[in-house]
TORKOL-4160 file (C-alpha; in steps of 0.2 Angstrom, whole numbers, padded with zeros to 4 digits, m for minus):
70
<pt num="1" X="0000" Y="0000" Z="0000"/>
<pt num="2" X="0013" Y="0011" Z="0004"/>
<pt num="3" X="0019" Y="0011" Z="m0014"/>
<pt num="4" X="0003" Y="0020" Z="m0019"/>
<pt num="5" X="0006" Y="0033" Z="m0008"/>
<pt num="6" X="0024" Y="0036" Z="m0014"/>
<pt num="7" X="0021" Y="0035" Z="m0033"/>
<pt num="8" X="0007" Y="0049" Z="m0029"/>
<pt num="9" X="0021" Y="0059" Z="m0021"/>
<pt num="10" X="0031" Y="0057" Z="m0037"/>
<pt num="11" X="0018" Y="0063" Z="m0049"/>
<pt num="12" X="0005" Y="0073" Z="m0040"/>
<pt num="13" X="m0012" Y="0073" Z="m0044"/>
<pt num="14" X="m0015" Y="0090" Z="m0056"/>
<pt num="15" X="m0034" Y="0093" Z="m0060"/>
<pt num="16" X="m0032" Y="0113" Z="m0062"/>
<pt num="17" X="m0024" Y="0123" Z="m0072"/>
<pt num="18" X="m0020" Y="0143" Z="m0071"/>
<pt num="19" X="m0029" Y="0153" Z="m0080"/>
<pt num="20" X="m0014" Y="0164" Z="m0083"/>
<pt num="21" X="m0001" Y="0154" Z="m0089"/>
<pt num="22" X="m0010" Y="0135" Z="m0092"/>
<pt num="23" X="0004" Y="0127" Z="m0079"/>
<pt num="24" X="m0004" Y="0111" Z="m0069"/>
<pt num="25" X="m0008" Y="0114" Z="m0051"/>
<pt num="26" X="m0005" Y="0102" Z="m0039"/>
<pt num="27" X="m0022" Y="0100" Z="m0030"/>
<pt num="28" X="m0023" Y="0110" Z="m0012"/>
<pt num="29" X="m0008" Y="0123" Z="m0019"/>
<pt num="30" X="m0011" Y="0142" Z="m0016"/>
<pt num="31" X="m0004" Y="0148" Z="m0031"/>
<pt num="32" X="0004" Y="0143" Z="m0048"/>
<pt num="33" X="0021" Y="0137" Z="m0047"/>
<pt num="34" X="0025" Y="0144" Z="m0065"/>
<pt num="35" X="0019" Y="0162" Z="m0062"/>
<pt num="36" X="0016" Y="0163" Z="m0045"/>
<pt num="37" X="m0004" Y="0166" Z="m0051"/>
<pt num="38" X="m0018" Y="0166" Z="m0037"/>
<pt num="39" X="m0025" Y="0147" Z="m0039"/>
<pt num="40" X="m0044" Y="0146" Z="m0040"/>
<pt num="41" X="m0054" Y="0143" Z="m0027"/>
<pt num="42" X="m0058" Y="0126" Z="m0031"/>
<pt num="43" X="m0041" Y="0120" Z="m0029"/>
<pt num="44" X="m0042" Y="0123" Z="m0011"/>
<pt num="45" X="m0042" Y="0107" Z="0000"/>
<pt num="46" X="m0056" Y="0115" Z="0010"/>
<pt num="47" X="m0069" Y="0117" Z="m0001"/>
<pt num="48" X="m0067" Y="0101" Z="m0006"/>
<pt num="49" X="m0068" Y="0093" Z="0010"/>
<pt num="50" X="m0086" Y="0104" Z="0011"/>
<pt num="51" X="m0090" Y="0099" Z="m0005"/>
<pt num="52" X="m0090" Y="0080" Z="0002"/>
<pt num="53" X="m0096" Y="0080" Z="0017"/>
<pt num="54" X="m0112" Y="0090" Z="0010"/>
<pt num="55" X="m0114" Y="0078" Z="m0004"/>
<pt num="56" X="m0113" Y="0063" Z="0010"/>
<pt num="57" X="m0126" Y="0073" Z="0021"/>
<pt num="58" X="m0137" Y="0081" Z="0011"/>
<pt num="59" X="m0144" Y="0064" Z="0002"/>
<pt num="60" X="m0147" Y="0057" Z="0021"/>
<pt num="61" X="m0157" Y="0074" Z="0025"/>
<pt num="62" X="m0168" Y="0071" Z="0012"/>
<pt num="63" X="m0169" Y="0054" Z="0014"/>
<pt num="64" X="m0174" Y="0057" Z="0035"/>
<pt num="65" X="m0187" Y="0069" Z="0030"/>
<pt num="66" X="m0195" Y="0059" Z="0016"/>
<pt num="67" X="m0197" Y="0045" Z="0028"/>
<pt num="68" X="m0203" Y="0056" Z="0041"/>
<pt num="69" X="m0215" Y="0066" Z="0030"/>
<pt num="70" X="m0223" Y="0053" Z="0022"/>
């Protein structure tokens, strides 16, 4: 398992690009490591932590108050 983790390390996972430049971002960076661009807001690790956990609750939410209102 371990070698998962260090071939991730060797080639980072890039899903962004900057919009100044086109450089790949590594996923979670602040800005472009080509231009020093602002990295979109979308590349930040928080928003997709948000982004999970309120696709993970929201479908038990409305789940709960279907059952309960019905």
């Amino acid at each position: 398992m371990s070698h998962v983790f260090e071939e991730m390390e060797k080639n980072p996972v890039r899903i962004f690009a900057c919009k100044n430049c086109s450089h790949r971002l590594r996923f979670g960076s602040n800005s472009c490591g080509a231009c020093y661009a602002k990295a979109t807001i979308l590349n930040r690790r928080i928003i997709a932590f948000l982004l999970l956990i309120f696709l993970t609750i929201f479908p038990f939410l409305i789940f709960v108050t279907l059952t309960i209102f019905t």
